[in-house]
NUTI-350667 format. One line per field, with one value per residue (C-alpha): chain; x, y, z; residue number from 1. Coordinates in steps of 0.2 Angstrom, whole numbers, plus 5000, padded with zeros to 4 digits. Each point is the difference from the previous one (the first is absolute). Layout:
# NUTI-350667
chain A;...
xx X;...
yy Y;...
zz Z;...
resi NUM;...
END
This chain:
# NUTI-350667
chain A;A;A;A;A;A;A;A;A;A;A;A;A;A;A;A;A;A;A;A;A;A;A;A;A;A;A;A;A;A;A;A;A;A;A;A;A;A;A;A;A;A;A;A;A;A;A;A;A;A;A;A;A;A;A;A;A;A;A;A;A;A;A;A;A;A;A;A;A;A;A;A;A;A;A;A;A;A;A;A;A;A;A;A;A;A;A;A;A;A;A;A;A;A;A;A;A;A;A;A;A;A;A;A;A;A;A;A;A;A;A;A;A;A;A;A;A;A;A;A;A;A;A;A;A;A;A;A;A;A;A;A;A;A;A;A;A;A;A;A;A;A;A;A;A;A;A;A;A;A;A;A;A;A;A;A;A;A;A;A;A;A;A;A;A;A;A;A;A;A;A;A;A;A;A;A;A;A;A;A;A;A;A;A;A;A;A;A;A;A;A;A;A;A;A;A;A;A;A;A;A;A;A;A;A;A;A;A;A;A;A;A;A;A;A;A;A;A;A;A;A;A;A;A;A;A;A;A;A;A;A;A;A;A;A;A;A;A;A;A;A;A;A;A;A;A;A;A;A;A;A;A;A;A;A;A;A;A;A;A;A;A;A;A;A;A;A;A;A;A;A;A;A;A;A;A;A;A;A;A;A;A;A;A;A;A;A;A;A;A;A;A;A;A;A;A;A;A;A;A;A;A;A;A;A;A;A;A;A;A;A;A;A;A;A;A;A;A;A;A;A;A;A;A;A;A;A;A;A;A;A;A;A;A;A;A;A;A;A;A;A;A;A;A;A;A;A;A;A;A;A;A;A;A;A;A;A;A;A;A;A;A;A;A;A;A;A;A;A;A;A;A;A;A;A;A;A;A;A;A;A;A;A;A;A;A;A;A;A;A;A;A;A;A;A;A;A;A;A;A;A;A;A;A;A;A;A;A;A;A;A;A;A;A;A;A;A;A;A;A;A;A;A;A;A;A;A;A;A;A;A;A;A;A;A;A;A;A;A;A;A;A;A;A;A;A;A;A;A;A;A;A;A;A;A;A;A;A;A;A;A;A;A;A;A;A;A;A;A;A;A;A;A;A;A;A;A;A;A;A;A;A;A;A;A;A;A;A;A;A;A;A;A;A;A;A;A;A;A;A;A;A;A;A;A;A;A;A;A;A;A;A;A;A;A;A;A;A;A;A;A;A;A;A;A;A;A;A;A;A;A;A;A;A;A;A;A;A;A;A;A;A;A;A;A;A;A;A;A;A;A;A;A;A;A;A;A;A;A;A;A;A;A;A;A;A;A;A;A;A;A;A;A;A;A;A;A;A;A;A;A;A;A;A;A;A;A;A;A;A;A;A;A;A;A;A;A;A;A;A;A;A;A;A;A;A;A;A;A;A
xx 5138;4985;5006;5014;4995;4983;4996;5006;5019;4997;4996;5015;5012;4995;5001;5019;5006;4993;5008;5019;4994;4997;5017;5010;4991;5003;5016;5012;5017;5017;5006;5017;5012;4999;4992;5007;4988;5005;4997;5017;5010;5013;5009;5017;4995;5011;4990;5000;4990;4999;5000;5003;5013;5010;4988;4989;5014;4992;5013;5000;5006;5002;4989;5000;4983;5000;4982;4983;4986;4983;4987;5010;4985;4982;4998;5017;5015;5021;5015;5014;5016;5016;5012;5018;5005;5009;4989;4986;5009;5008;4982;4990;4980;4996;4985;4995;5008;4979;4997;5016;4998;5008;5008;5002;5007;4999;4978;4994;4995;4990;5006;5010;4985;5005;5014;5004;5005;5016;5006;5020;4999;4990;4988;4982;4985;4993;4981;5000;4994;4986;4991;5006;4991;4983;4998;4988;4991;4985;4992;4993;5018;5007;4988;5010;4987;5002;4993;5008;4998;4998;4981;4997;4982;4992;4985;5008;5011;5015;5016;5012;5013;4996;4998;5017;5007;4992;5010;5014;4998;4996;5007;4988;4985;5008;5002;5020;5006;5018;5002;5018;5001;5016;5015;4996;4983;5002;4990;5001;5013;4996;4998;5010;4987;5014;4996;5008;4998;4993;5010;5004;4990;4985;5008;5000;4981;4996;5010;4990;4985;5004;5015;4988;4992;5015;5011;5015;5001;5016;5004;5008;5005;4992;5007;5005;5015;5016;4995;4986;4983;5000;5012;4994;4982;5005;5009;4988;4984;4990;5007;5006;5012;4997;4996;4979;4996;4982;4999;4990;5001;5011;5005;5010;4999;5002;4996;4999;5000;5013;5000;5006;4993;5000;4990;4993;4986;4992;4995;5002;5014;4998;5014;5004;4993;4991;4985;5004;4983;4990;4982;4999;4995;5011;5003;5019;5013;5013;5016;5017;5015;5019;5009;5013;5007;4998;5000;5008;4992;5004;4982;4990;5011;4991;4999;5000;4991;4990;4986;5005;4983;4982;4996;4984;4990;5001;4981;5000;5008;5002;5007;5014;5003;4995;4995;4998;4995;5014;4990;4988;4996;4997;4991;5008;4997;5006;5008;5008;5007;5007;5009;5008;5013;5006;5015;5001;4992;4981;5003;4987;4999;4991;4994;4990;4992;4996;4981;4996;4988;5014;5017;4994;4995;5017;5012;4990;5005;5017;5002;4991;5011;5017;4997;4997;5018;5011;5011;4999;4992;4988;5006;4990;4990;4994;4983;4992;4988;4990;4986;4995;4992;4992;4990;4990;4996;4981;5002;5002;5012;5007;5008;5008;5013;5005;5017;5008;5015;5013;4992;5011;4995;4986;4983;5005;5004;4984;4990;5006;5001;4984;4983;5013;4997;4982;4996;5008;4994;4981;4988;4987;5006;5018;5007;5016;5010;5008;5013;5007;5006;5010;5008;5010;5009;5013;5004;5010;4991;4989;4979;4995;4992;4986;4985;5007;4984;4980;4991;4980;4994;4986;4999;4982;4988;4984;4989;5004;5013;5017;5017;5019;5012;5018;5013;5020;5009;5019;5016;5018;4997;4988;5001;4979;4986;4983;4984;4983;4980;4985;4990;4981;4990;4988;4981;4993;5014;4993;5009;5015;5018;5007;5017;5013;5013;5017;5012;5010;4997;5003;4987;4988;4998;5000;4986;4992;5004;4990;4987;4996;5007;4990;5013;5013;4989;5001;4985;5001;5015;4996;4999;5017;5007;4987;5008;5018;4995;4994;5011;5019;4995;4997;5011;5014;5008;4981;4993;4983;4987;4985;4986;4990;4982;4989;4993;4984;4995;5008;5014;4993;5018;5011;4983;4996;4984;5003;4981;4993;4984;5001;4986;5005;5018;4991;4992;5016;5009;4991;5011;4991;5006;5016;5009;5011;4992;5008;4998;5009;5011;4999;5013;5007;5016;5013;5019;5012;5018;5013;5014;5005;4995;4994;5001;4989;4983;4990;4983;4990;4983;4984;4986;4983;4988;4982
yy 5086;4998;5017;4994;4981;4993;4980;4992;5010;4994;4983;5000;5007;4991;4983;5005;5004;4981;4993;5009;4995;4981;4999;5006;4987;4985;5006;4983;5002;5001;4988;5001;4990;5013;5016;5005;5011;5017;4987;4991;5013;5010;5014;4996;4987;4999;5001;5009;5006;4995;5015;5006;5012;5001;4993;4986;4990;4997;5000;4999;5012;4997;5006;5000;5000;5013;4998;4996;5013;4996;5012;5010;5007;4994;4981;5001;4993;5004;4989;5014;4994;5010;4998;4993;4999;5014;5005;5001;5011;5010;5005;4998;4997;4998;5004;4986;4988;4998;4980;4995;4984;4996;4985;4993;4983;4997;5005;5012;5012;5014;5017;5014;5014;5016;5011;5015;5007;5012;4987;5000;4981;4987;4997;4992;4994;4983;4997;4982;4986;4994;5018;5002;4982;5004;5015;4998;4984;5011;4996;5010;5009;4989;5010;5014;5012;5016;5008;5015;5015;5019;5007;5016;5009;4998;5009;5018;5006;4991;5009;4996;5010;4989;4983;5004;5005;4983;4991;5006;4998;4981;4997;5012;4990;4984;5010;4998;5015;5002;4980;5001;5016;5002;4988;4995;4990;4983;4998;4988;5000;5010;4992;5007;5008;4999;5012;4995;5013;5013;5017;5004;5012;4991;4988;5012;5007;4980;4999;5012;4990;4984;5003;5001;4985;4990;5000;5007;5006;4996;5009;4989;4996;4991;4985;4982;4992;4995;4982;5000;4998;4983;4994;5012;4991;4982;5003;5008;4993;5004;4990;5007;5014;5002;5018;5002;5015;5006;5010;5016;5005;4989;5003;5014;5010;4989;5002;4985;4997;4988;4987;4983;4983;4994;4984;4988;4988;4991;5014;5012;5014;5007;5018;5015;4997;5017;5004;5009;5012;4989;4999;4983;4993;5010;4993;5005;4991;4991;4998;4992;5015;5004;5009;5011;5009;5003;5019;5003;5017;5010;5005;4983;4985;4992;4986;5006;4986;4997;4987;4986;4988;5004;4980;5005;5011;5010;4993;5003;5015;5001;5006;4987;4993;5001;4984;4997;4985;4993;5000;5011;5015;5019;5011;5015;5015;5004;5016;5010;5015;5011;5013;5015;5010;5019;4990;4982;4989;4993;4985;4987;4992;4983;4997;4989;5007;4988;5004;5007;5013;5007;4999;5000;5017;5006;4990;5008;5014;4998;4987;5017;5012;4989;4998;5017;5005;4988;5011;5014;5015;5010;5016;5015;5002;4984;4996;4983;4992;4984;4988;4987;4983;4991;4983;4987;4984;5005;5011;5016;5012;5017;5010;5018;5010;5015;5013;5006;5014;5005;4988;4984;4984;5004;5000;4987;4987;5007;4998;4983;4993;5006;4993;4983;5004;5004;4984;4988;5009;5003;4994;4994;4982;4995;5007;4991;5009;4992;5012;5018;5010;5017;5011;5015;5012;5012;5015;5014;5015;5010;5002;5008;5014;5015;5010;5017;5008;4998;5013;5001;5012;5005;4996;5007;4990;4995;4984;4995;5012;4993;5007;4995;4991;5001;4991;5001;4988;5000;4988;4998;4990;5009;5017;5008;4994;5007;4989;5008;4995;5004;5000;5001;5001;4987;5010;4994;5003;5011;5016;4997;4998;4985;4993;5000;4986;5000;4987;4984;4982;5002;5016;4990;4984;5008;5010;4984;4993;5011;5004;4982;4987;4986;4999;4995;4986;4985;4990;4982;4991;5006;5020;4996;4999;5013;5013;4994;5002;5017;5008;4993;5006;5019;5007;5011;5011;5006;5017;4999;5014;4999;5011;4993;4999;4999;4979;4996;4979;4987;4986;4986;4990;5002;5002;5018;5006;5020;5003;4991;5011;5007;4993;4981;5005;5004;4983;4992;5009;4991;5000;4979;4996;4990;5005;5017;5015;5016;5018;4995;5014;5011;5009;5004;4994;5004;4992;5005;4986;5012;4988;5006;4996;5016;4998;5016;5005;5020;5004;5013;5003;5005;5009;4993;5018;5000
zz 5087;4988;4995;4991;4996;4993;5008;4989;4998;5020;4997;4989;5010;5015;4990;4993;5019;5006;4984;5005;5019;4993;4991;5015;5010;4987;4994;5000;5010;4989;4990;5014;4985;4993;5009;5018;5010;5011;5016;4993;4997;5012;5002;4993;4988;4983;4982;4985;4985;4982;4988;4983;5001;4982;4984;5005;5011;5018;5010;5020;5012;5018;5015;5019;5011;5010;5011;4996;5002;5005;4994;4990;4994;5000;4999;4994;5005;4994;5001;5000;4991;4994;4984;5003;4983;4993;4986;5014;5009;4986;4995;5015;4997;4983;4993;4987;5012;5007;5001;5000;5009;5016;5006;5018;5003;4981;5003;4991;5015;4988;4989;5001;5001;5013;5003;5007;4984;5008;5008;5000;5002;4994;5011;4991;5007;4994;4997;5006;4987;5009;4997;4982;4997;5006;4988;4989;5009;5007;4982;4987;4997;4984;4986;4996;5004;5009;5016;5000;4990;4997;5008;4988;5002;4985;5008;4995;4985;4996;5007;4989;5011;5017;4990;4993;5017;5007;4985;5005;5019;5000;5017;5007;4993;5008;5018;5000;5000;5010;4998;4999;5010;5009;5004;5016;4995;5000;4980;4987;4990;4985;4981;4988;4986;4984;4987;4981;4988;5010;5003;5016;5005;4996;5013;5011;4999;5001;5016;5008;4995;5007;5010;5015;4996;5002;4983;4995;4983;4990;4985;4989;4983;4985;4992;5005;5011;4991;5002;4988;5001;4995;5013;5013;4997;5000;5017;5010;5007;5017;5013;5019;4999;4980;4995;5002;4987;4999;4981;5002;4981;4989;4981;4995;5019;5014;5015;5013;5020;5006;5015;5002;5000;5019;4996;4985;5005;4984;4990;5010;5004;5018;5002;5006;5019;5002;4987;4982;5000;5017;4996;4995;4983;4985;4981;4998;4988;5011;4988;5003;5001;5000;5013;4989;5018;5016;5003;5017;5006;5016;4999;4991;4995;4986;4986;4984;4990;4984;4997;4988;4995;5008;5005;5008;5011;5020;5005;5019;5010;5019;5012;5003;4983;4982;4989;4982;4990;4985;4985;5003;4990;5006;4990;4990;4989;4984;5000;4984;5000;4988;5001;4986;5009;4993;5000;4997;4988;5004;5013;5004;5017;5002;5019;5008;5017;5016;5005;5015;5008;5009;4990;4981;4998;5009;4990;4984;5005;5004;4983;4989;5010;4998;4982;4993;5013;4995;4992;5011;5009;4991;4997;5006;4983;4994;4993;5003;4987;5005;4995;5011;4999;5014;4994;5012;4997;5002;4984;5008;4999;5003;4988;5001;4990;5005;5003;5018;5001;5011;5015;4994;5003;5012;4988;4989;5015;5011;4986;4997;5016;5006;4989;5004;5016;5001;4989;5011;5017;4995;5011;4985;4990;4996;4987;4991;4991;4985;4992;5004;4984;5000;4988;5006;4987;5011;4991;5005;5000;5012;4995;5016;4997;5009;4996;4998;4999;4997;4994;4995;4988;5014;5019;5001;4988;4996;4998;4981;4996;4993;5007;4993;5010;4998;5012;4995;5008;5002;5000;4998;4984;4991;5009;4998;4992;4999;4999;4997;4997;5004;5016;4998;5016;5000;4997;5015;5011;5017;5007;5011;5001;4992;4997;4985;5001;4990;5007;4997;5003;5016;5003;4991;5010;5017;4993;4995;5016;5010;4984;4995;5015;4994;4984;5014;5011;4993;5005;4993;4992;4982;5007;5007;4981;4994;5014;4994;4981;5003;5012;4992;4983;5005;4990;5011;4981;4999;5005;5006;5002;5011;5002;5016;5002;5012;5002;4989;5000;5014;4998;5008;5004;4984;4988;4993;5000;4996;4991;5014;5005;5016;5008;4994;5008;5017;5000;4996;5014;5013;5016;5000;4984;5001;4981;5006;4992;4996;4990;4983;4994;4989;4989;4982;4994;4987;4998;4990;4996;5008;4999;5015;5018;5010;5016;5006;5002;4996;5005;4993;5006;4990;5005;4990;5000;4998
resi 1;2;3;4;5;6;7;8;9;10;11;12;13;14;15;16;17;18;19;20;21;22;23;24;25;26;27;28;29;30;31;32;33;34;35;36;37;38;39;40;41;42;43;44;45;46;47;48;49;50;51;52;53;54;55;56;57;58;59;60;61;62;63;64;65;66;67;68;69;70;71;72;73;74;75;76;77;78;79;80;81;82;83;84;85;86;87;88;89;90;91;92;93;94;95;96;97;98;99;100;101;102;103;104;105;106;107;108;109;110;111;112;113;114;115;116;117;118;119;120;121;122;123;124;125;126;127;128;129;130;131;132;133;134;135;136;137;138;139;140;141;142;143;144;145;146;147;148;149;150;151;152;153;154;155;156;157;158;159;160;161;162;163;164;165;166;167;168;169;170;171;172;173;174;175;176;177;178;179;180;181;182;183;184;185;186;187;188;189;190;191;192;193;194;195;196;197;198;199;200;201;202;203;204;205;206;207;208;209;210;211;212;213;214;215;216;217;218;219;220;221;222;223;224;225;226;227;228;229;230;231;232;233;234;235;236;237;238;239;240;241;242;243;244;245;246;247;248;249;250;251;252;253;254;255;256;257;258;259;260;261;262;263;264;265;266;267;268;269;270;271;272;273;274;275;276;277;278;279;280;281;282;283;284;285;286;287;288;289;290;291;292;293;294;295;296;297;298;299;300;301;302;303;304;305;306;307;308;309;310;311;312;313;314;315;316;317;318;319;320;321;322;323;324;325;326;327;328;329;330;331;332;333;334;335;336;337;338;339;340;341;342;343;344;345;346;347;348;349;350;351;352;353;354;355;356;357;358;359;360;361;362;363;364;365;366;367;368;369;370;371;372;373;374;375;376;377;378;379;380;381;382;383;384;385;386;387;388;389;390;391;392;393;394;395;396;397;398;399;400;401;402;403;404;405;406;407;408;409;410;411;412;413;414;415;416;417;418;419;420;421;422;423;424;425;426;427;428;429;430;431;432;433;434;435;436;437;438;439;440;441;442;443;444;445;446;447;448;449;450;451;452;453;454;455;456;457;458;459;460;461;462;463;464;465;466;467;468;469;470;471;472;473;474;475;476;477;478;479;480;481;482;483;484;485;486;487;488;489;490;491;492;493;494;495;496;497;498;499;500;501;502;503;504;505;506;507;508;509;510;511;512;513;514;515;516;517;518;519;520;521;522;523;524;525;526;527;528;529;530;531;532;533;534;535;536;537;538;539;540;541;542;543;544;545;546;547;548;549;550;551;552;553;554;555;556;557;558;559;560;561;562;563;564;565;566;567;568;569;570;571;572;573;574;575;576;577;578;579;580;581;582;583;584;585;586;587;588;589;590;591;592;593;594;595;596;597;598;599;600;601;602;603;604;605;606;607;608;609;610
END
């Protein structure tokens, strides 16, 4: 166990375990005026469940208890009850229907919170009240902070490729893959993830993300209910049955989870009887919502609902409830994008993000994605220019602009969603970030483009001598174009074979991947934007030309030292020295601005003669 924990995380852990150990030995009994326990209640009992069905009207629908299930899962206990109204069973298990509370003998009795979502009838299981009331009484679970997020290895080169993949596969970081896997598994209702102003197929490669983690994603419209906001807002407030909505983003995309209310206590709003992410301590806005229709579905019935007012903020997460304070405020992050379609006028969309490790760099990729697709498909040839803004409110910042074709949304929304993620996840100091800026122009043309051929004047040179280089490149656009300079070998340069380079962006930094790691490894937090700086703003309508050398000087972490003297290098290289040493590299470099990105690599190779 040392392995894996220092004392102190021991100390810590051991502490928190006697803490839940001493709550469960304290806890007071119900309040039984107005609480019944599982021990009271018995198969064929009579109840029913408030819930928001149309708008923000709760309205009661009629339930019949069918058993009680002891053990149900770990620690946990079920009442089982079934719908006898005819919308109930009209629609079966509803998703968004999670914390609906449940009354027996006129006692509330706890939540609706599980299904078996292909259920023909309305059967739901009931996380009972008395566990929904002890979340978050363990202690140290009303900050907002979180205790969960993505680990990335900071020791080696930063993989865009697999941080995008682990963006994009959230549910695999929180070890819940399958979650809703089949029809027969008794699972918590799912939670209804609504989508306003999103397209939907960005629905769809959302779904896939979080789908296993419990949430439904629900392509919907933008816009407001008939009723008017106004009236809409002075209606609804969170109180049991109400609509529970938990904004994501908010502004012009939307895209928020929704529950319901189960219980109100003071300031504080108990819901949806199963856990919304389940590790604990989260900083989410907690808003009021509208129902605008239940969806009835063969497949997942589901509320289709919208959030009205954030009144305050999701602080504790668990298994058998969440709880949010009234009045309390979760943090957010200003997001602008603009966007300059082939064919519409420019649009600006004005976001606010919810923070967290997880979730924020996922719905900045979806909000980046949804907003440069809202009117559509790309079509095969398109051309995607775009600067990007990242600020923090330590005064750092990343900032790129650069060009992708014919692949979509896939760089801009990688290389959005990843230094967001790498940020919030590094394992140096807390970075906040304060505002997230982007401008796309879409245009409708293809730049892709390949080096046709590279030719040298000589293959077999000498130390000093200067050769001509000439590279023509081809593309649909601009058909061939020739580019040409002048190569001298370095005087000193030693007989061998050495290597000529002509290749795109892409060529170019896996070459300096494997050349120069160390300007991928970010070491410390301020590395961390230096990498990000430096990688994002390698141009991809550039062709670059290398001649590689053989290594002269060190590079002692990220610092160069190429006229190092080789005996001071030796010293240096000392396997006890503690600062990572290696042969810095060596290599001439020419670019040309092609306007085009080439998407090949050619190698020639040079023999250096006595």
């Amino acid at each position: 166990m040392s392995g894996f924990f220092s004392k102190s995380k021991m100390r810590s852990l051991l502490l928190c375990h006697l803490a839940v150990g001493a709550w469960f030995c304290r806890a007071e009994p119900l309040d039984t005026s107005k609480y019944i326990g599982i021990d009271e209640i018995q198969r064929g009992m009579k109840g029913y469940c408030l819930t928001a069905y149309s708008g923000t009207k709760i309205e009661k629908f009629s339930l019949d208890v069918l058993d009680v299930v002891r053990n149900v899962r770990p620690g946990r206990d079920a009442i089982l009850v079934q719908g006898t109204d005819e919308r109930f069973i009209h629609t079966g298990p509803v998703a968004g229907c999670s914390g609906s509370p449940v009354y027996i003998d006129d006692r509330l009795a706890g939540a609706l919170a599980f299904a078996w979502m292909f259920s023909k009838d309305p059967i739901y299981g009931v996380t009972p009240i008395a566990e929904m009331l002890r979340t978050g009484q363990a202690g140290g679970c009303d900050k907002g902070s979180e205790a969960v997020g993505f680990v990335f290895d900071f020791s080696r080169p930063i993989d865009f490729a697999e941080v995008d993949r682990q963006i994009r596969q959230v549910h695999l970081v929180k070890g819940q893959a399958g979650y809703v896997s089949g029809g027969s598994r008794f699972a918590p209702l799912l939670c209804p993830l609504t989508t306003s102003s999103l397209p939907a197929e960005v629905c769809e490669q959302l779904n896939r993300s979080v789908g296993p983690l419990g949430f439904l994603a629900v392509s919907g419209v933008g816009g407001s209910s008939g009723a008017g906001p106004q009236s809409r807002s002075d209606e609804a407030r969170l109180e049991p049955g109400a609509c529970l909505a938990v904004p994501l983003v908010t502004g012009d995309i939307k895209l928020e989870a929704i529950g319901t209310v189960t219980e109100v206590i003071d300031d504080r709003v108990y819901g949806f009887g199963h856990s919304f992410l389940g590790y604990g301590s989260i900083d989410f806005p907690m808003a009021t919502g509208t129902v605008h229709t239940v969806v009835s579905s063969m497949f997942r019935s589901f509320k289709f609902a919208t959030s009205i007012d954030i009144v305050g903020a999701l602080r504790t997460d668990e298994s058998a409830a969440v709880v949010g304070r009234i009045g309390a405020k979760a943090r957010m992050i200003p997001l602008r994008i603009k966007v300059d379609r082939y064919n519409d006028q420019p649009r600006v969309y004005n976001c606010r993000l919810a923070v967290n490790r997880l979730f924020t760099p996922l719905m900045l990729r979806v909000s980046v994605a949804g907003a440069a697709l809202m009117l559509g498909s790309l079509p095969p040839d398109h051309m995607i220019e775009y600067k990007v803004s990242i600020d923090t409110k330590q005064g750092e910042s990343i900032r790129f602009e650069n060009v992708s074709t014919g692949s979509g949304l896939t760089e801009v929304a990688t290389e959005s969603a990843v230094p967001v993620a790498l940020l919030m996840n590094n394992p140096y100091k807390k970075v906040d970030i304060k505002s997230l800026d982007f401008d796309i122009r879409i245009a409708h043309k293809n730049i892709a483009g390949q080096i046709w051929s590279v030719d040298l004047s000589d293959t077999k040179v000498k130390a000093g001598q200067t050769i001509a280089a000439s590279i023509v490149t081809e593309s649909v656009r601009a058909g061939k174009k020739r580019y040409q300079y002048s190569l001298k070998i370095p005087e000193d340069l030693s007989p061998g074979k050495y290597r000529f380079i002509a290749s795109g962006r892409s060529g170019y930094t896996d070459f300096l991947m494997k050349s120069a790691a160390y300007k991928f490894v970010p070491r410390n937090i301020d590395s961390i934007f230096e990498v990000m700086n430096y990688v994002l703003n390698i141009d991809k309508d550039r062709l670059y030309c290398l001649l590689v050398l053989p290594p002269a000087g060190v590079a002692v972490e990220r610092a160069e030292l190429p006229d190092l003297p080789g005996t001071k290098a030796l010293v240096l290289g000392d396997s006890k020295r503690t600062l990572r040493i290696q042969p810095y590299p060596h290599w001439l470099e020419k670019s040309f601005n092609t306007g085009t990105v080439i998407g090949n690599t050619k190698t020639i190779v040079i023999t250096v003669e006595e």
